[in-house]
C-alpha positions in Angstrom: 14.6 -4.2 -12.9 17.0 -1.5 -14.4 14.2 0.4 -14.5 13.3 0.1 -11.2 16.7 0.6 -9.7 17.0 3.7 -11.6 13.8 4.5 -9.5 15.7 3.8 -6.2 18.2 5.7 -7.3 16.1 8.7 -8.0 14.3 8.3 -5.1 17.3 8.5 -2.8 18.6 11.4 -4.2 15.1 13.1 -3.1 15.6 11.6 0.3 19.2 12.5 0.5 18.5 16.3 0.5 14.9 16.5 1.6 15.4 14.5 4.7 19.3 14.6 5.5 20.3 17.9 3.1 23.3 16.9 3.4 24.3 19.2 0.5 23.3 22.6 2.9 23.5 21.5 6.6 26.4 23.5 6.5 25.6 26.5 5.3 22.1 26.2 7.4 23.6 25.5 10.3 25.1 29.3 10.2 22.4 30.6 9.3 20.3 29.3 12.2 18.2 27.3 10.1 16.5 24.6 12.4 16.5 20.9 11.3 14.3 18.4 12.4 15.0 15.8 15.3 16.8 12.5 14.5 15.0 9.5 14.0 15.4 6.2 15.7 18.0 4.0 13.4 17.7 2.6 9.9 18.7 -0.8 9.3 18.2 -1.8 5.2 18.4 -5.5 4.3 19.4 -6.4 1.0 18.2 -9.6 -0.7 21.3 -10.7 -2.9 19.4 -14.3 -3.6 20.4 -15.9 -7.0 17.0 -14.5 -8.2 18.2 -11.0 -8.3 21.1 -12.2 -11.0 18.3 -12.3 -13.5 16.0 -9.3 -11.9 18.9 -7.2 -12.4 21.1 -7.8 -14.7 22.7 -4.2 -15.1 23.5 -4.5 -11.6 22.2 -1.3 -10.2 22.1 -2.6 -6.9 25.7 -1.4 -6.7 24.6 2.0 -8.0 21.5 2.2 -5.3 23.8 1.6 -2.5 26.5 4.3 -3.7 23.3 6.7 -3.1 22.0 4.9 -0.2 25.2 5.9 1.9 23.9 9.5 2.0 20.1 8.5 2.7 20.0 8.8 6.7 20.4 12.2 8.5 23.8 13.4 10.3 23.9 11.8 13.8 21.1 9.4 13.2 22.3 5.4 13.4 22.3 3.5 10.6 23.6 -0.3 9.6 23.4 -2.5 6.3 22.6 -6.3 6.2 22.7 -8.5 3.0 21.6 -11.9 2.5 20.4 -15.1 0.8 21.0 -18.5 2.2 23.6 -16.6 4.5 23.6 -13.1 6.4 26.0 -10.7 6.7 26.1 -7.5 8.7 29.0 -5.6 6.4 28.4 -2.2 8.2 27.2 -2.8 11.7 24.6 -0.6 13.3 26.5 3.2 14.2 26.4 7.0 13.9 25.8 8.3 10.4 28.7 10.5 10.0 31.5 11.0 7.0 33.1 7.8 7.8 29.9 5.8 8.0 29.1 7.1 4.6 32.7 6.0 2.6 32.4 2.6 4.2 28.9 1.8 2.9 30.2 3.2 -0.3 32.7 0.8 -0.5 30.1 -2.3 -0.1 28.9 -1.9 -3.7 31.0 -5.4 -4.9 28.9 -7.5 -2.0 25.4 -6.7 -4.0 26.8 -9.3 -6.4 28.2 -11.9 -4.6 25.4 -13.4 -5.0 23.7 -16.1 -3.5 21.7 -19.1 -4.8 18.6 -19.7 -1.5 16.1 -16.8 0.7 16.4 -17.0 4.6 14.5 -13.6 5.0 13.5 -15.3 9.0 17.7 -15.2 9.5 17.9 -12.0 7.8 14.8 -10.0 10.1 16.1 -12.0 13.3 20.1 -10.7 12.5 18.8 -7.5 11.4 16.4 -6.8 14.8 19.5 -8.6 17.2 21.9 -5.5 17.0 21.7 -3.3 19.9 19.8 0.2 19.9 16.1 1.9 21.1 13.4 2.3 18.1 14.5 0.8 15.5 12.9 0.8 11.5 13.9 -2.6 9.7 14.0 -1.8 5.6 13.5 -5.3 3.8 14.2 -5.2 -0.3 13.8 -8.7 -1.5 12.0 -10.4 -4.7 11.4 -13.9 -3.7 10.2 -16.2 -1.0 11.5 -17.8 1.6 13.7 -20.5 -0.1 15.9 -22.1 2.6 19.0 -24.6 1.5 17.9 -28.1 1.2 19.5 -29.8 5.2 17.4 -33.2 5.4 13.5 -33.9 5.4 11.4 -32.0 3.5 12.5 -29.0 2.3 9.1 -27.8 1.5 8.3 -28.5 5.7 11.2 -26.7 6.8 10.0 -23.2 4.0 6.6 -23.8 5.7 8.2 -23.7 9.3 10.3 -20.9 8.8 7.4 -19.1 7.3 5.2 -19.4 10.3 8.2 -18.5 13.0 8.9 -15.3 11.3 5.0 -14.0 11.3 3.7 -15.6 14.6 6.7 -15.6 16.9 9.5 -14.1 15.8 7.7 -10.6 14.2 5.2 -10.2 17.5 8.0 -10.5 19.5 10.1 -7.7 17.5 6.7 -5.3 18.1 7.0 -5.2 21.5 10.4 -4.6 21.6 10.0 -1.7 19.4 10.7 -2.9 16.0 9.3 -1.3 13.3 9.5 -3.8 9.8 8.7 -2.0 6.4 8.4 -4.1 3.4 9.0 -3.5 -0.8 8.7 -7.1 -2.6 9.6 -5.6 -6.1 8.8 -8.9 -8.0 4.6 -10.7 -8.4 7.1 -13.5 -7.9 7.7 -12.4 -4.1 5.6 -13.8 -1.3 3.2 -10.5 -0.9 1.2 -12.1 2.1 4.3 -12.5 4.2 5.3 -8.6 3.2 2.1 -7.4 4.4 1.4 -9.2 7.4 5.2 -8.1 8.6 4.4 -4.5 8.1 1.1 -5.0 9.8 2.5 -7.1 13.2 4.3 -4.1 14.0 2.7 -0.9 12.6 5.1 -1.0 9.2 4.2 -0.4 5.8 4.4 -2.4 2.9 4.2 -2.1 -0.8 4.1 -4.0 -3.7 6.5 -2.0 -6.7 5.2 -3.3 -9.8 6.7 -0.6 -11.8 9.2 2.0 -11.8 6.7 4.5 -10.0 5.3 2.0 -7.5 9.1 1.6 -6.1 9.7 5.1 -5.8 6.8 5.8 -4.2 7.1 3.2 -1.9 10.2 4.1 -0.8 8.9 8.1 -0.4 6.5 6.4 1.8 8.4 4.5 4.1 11.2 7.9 4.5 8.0 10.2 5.2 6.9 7.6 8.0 10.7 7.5 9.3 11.4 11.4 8.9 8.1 12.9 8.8 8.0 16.6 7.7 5.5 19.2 7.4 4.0 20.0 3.8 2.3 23.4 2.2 -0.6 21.9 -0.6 0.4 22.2 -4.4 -2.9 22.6 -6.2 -2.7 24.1 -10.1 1.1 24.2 -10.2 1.1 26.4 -7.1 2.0 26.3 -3.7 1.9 28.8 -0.3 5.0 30.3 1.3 4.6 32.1 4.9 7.0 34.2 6.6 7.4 31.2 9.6 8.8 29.4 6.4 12.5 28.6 6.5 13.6 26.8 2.8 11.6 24.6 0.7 12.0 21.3 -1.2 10.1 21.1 -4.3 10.0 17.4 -5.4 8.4 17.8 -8.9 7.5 14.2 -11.0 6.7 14.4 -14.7 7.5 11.9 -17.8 10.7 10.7 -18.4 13.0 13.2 -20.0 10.8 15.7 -20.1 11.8 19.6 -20.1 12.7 21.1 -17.4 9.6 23.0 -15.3 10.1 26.6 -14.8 9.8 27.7 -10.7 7.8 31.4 -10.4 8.7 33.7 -7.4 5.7 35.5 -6.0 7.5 38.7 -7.8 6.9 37.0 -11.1 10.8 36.5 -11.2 11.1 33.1 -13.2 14.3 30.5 -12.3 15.6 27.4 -14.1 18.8 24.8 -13.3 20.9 27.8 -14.9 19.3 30.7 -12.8 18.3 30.1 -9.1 17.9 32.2 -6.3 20.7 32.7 -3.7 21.9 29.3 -1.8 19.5 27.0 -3.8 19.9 23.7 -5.8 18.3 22.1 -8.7 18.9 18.5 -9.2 17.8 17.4 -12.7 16.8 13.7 -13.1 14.9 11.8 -15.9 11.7 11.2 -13.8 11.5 14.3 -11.5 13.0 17.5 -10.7 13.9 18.9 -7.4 13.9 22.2 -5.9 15.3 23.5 -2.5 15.4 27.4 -2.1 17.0 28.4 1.1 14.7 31.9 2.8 12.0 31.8 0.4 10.5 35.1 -0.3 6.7 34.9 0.9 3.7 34.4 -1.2 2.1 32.2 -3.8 5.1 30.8 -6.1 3.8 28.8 -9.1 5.8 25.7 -11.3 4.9 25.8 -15.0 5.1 22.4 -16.7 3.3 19.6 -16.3 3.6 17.6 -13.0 2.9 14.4 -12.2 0.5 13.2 -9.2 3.2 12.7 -6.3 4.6 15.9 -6.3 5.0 17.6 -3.2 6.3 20.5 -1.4 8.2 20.0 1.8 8.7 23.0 4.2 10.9 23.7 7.5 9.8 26.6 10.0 9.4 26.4 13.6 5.6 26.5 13.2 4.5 22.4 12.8 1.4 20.7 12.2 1.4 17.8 14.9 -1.0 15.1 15.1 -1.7 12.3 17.6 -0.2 9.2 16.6 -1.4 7.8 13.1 -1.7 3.6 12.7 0.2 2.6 9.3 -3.0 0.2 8.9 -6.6 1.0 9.1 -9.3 -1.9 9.1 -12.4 -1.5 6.8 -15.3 -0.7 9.3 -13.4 1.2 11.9 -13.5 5.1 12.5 -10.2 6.7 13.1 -10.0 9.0 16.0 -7.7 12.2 15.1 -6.1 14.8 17.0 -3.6 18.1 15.2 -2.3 20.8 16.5 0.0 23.8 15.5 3.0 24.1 18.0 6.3 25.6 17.7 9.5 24.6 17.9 11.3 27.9 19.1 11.7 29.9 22.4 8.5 31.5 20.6 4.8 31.2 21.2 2.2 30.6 19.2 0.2 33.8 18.5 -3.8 33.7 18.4 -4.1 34.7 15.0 -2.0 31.7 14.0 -4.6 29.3 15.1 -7.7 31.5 14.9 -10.3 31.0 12.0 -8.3 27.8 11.3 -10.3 24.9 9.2 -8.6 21.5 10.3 -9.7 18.5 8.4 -8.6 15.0 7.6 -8.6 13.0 4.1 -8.2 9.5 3.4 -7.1 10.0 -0.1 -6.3 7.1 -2.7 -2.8 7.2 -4.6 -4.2 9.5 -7.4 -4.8 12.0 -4.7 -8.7 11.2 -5.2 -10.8 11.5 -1.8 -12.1 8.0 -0.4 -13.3 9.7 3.0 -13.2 13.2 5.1 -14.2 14.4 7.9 -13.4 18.1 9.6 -11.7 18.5 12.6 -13.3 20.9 15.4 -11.4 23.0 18.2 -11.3 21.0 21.3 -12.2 24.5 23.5 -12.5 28.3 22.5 -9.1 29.5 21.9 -7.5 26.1 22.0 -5.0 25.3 19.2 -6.1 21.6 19.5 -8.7 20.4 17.1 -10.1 16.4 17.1 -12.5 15.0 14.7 -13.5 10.9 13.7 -12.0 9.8 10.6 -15.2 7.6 8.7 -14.5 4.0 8.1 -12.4 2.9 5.1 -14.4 1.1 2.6 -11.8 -0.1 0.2 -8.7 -1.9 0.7 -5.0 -1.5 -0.4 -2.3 1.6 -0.4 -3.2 4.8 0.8 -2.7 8.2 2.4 -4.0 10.4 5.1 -3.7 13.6 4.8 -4.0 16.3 7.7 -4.7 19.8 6.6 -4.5 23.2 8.5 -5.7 26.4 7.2 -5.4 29.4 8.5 -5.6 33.2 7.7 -1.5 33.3 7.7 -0.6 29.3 7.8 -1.2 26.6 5.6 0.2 23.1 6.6 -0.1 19.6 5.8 0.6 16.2 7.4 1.2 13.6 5.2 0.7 10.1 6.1 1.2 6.9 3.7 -1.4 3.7 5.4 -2.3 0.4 4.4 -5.9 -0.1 4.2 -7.0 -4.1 5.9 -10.2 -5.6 5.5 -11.5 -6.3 9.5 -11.6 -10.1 8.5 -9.6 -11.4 5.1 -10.2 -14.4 3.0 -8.7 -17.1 1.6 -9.9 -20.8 0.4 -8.3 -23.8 -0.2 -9.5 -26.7 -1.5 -13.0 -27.0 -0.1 -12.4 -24.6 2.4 -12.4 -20.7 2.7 -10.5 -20.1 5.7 -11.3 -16.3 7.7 -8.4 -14.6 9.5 -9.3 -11.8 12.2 -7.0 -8.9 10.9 -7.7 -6.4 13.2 -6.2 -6.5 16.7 -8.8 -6.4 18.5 -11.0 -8.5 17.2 -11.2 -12.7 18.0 -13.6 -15.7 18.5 -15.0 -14.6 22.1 -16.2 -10.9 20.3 -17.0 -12.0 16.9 -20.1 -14.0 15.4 -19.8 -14.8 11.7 -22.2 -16.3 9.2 -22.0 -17.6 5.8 -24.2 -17.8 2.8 -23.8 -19.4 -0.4 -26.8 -18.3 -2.7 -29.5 -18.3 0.0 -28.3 -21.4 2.1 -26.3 -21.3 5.4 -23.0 -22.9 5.5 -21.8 -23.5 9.0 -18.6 -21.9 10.2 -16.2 -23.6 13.0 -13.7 -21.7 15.0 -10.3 -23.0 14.4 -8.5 -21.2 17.2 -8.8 -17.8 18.7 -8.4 -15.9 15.4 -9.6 -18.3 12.6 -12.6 -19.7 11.3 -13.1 -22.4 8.8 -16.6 -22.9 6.2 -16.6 -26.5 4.8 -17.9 -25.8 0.8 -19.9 -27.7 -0.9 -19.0 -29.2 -4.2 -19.2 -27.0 -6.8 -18.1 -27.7 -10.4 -14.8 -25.5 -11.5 -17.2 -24.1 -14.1 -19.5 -22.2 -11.7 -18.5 -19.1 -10.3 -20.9 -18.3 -7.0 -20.7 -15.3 -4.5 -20.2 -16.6 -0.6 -21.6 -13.6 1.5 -19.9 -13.3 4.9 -21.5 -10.8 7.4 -19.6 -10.4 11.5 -21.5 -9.1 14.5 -18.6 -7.8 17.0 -19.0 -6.8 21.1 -16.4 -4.3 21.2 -16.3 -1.9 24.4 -19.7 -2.6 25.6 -21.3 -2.4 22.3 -22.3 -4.6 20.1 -22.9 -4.0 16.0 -22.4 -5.4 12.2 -20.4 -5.4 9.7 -21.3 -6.3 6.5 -18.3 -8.1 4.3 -17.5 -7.8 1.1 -18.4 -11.1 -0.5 -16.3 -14.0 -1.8 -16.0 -14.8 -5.5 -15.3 -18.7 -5.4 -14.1 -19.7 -8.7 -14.0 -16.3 -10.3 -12.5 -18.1 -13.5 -15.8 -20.1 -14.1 -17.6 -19.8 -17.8 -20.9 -18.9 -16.0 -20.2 -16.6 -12.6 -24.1 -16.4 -11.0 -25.2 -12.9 -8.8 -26.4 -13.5 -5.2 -30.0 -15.8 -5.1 -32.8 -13.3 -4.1 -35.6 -15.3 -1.8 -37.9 -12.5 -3.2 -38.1 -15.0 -6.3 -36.9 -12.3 -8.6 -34.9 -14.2 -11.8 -31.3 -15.1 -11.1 -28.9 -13.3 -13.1 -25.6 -15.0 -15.0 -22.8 -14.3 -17.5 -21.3 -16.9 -19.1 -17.8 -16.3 -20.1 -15.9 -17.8 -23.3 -13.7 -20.7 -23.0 -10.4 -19.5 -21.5 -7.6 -17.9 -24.0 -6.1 -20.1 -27.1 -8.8 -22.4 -26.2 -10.9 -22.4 -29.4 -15.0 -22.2 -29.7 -15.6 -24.7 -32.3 -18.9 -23.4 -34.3 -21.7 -26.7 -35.0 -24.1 -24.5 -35.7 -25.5 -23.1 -39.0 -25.0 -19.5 -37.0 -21.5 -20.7 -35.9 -22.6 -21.2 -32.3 -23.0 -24.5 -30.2 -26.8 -24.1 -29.4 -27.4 -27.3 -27.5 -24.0 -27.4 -25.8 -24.4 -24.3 -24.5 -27.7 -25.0 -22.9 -26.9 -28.2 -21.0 -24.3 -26.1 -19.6 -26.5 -23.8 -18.1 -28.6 -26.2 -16.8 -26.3 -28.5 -15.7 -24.8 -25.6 -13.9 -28.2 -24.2 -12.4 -28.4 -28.2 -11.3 -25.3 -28.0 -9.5 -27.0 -25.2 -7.4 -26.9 -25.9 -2.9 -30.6 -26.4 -2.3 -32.5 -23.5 -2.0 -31.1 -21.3 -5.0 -31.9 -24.9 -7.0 -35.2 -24.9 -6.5 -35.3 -20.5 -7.0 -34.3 -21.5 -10.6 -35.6 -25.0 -11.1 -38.9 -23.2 -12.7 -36.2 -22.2 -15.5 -36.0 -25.7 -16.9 -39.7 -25.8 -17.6 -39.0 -23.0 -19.7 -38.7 -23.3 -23.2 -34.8 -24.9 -24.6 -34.9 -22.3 -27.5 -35.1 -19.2 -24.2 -31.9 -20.8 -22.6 -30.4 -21.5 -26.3 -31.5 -17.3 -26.8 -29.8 -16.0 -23.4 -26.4 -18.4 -24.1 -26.1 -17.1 -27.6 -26.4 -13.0 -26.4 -24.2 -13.3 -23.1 -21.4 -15.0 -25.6 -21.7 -12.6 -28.3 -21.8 -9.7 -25.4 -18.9 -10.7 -24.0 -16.3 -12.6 -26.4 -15.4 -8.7 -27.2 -14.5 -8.3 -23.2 -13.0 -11.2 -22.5 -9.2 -10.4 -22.1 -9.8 -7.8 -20.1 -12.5 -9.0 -18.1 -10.7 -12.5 -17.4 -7.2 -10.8 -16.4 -9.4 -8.5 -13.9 -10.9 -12.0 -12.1 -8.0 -13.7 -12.0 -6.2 -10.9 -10.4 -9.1 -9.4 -7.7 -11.4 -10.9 -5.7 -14.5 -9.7 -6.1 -15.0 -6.1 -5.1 -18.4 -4.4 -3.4 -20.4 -2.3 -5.8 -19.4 1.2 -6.4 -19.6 4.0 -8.2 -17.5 4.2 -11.5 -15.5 7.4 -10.8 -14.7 6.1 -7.2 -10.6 5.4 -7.3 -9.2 2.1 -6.3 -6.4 1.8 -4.0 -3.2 0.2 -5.1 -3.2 -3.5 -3.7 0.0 -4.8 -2.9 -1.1 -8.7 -1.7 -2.2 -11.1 -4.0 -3.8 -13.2 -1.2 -7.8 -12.7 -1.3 -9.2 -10.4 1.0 -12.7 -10.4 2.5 
């Protein structure tokens, strides 16, 4: 958690002068320099639970929040809550301005008054209460909701709480214009309750497993609040065009490593002890950044090795706009997209600024790796507008979309941080897997969904308008099967498929069994080692449990649902030395994978086939998704 702080700390330093430049308004506020609009106002809510004793013990919090009171732009609104089994508002809701500033400074001693229980419903509902338009709530907390033991079950009263906040309380804070963004910072935290906040009202949320994950969640969330145009930094370089009025270079790279070196387009070469006129260098152990005031025009060039999320902000009077971009996108749904160059100044756009201009859109994964594209074509002959379809997701987690516009004189970006939902998620309990329509618009009077478990159809009752339950039959802990789940939707007059990514039930069986083929082709299994410090005890003259590991295959294959029984039941007439053959390679093939292999199951569903280079997206909820 010191780690991690130092992250927040880092990361509102960038925010501080990228988004507020408090540091320069000044000085560009003579020199005509135009800033960008507003936004609606900030409220952060601070967990101070007795959990966050432990989680940070250097007590950094106090340090984040001396930064914090320079993160939102003059004459935007801004407020603080803090809480655990208690709330408190220590700097109500007001205009960010000098005074603002010293008296969040001054909270730093209330990040460790700690307290010992997690009322995160109290905390949203205080937070959302105070008066104001469009509002952004910022929730930081590591736990769960934890409420102080008041009579009856205390366990009822979580569970109560728990299902107030995401079906009443967080709908109702959507239509008033509430905006939640989440960051559990602790596995510990209750990541399905993060995510589904974010999603009830267009938010974003993030699971910061490390250092990195917490800065860049907190990049994310800013960029959503304050979004600002980009120029693409590919190779260590970067375009500058005359319409350009100051940069921001925000450069990542290894702790402690030397400082880069920044290249003018002259060839003219700056470091923290040589800069051009009216720019800054701030120096920190994970990044560097840059912001150079008038920049002279051309291709300028970083030498040093930069990490993934670096980026280049610009300001000019020339934008990139788009049409409004969801924070969530649903596996199986196209994305409509509309950009278009405008400016911000008594000027007008010129023709050559929007001729010859190639406009597409990326969905890329976190490593800047493309998951989909699609190009974006003039709405009409000498129209600055261009609109193209965004293809489908087909992977779920933490990602960006990315809006590029190249022209002969121009280059801008649009950056855009999403989550990425499966259409329908997943979860079982007990002998159940319970389905959960995640996308808006779909429910039980438009959706028709089937289940399979290894060739047999499991029937599938509609609990109310957005869940379904599947009964499951028994199946021993030691058999890991696939449940394949396919939806046929009526949306707008059409009707069509989608095909689900299929269930793992007990991914931590010994012997996990591929999808029964009614073709009659063999079945396919692996059967995993006992689990770790459990020990193999040899019998054999070979060191290997021949018999034992052929009863349980076939008592496995026995425990089969009907149909894929009698697929395999021609196995048993097979020879006992072919089982004892195929138990004895699959444990010597994978005793040498096992750690990793395990960890991996226990941690994912299971995941559609794909190709190896194809980049996963970050997940940030443990809860298993269709």
């Amino acid at each position: 958690m010191r780690v991690m702080f130092g992250a927040v700390l880092g990361c509102l330093l960038w925010s501080t002068t990228v988004f507020a430049q408090q540091a320069t308004e000044d000085v560009e506020a003579q020199q005509g320099i135009s800033q960008p609009a507003p936004a609606s106002d900030v409220r952060v809510i601070f967990d101070v639970s007795g959990s966050m004793r432990e989680n940070d013990p250097e007590r950094l919090s106090a340090s984040a929040l001396e930064l914090l009171a320079s993160l939102l732009p003059a004459d935007s609104r801004g407020g603080l809550w803090l809480f655990g089994e208690r709330v408190e508002n220590p700097l109500p809701v007001g205009p960010v301005d000098r005074r603002w500033r010293e008296r969040a400074r001054s909270l730093a001693p209330a990040l460790v008054d700690y307290q010992q229980y997690t009322d995160i419903e109290a905390a949203i509902r205080a937070a959302s209460e105070a008066p104001g338009g469009e509002r952004h709530l910022v929730l930081l907390t590591d736990g769960v909701i934890d409420l102080e033991p008041a009579g009856g079950s205390k366990s009822v009263r979580d569970a109560r709480s728990r299902r107030v906040l995401l079906e009443e309380l967080a709908p109702t804070l959507a239509d008033r214009g509430v905006t939640i963004h989440a960051i559990a910072f602790s596995p510990q935290a209750d990541l399905a309750l993060v995510e589904r906040l974010a999603q009830s009202s267009q938010g974003l949320a993030a699971l910061a497993q490390t250092p990195e994950d917490l800065l860049r969640g907190f990049i994310d969330i800013f960029e959503r609040i304050f979004p600002t145009d980009q120029v693409p930094l590919g190779d260590n370089r970067f375009p500058i065009d005359p319409e350009v009025e100051s940069f921001s270079a925000l450069l990542f790279h290894e702790p402690d490593a030397a400082p880069p070196v920044l290249v003018g387009p002259g060839g003219r070469r700056y470091t923290p002890k040589d800069l051009p006129a009216g720019a800054s260098w701030q120096r920190q152990p994970r990044f560097d950044l840059i912001t150079v005031p008038s920049p002279e025009e051309g291709e300028w060039r970083i030498e040093g090795e930069l990490e993934d999320d670096s980026r280049v902000s610009v300001i000019s009077p020339l934008v990139l706009k788009t049409s409004d971009l969801p924070a969530t996108l649903y596996q199986g749904f196209d994305l409509p997209v509309e950009a278009w160059l405008d400016r911000e100044d008594d000027a007008s756009l010129t023709s050559g600024q929007h001729q010859d201009m190639r406009v597409t859109v990326e969905l890329q994964a976190l490593d800047g790796s493309v998951l989909a594209e699609s190009p974006l074509t003039q709405t009409t002959s000498g129209n600055a507008r261009f609109s193209g379809v965004l293809p489908a997701p087909s992977l779920t987690g933490n990602a960006r979309l990315v809006i590029d516009a190249e022209g002969a004189s121009v280059h801008r970006q649009r950056v855009q941080a999403v989550n990425v939902l499966p259409a329908i998620s997943a979860r079982r309990e007990a002998g159940q897997v319970w389905l959960e329509a995640e996308h808006p618009a779909l429910n039980a009077s438009n959706t028709r969904l089937s289940a399979t478990l290894q060739g047999e159809s499991l029937p599938i009752e509609a609990f109310d308008e957005r869940r379904w339950r599947v009964t499951l039959p028994e199946l021993p802990a030691e058999l890991g099967v696939p449940l394949l789940l396919e939806a046929e939707i009526d949306l707008a007059g059409e009707s069509r498929a989608l095909h689900l990514p299929r269930l793992l039930l007990n991914p931590d069986g010994r012997i996990l069994l591929d999808e029964a083929r009614l073709d009659g082709a063999e079945l396919t299994s692996r059967d995993l080692p006992a689990t770790p410090g459990e020990a193999v005890t040899p019998t054999g003259s070979d060191g290997f449990d021949a018999d034992g590991a052929a009863d349980r295959v076939v008592g496995a294959i026995n425990a089969l649902p009907g149909k894929a029984r009698q697929l395999v039941r021609g196995l048993g007439d097979q020879p006992r030395s072919w089982l004892v053959g195929v138990a004895l390679g699959m444990a010597l093939a994978i005793l040498a994978l096992w750690g990793l292999r395990a960890r991996r199951l226990r941690q994912q569903p299971r995941q559609p086939s794909r190709q190896p280079s194809q980049p996963h997206p970050r997940r940030h909820s443990e809860e298993p998704h269709v």
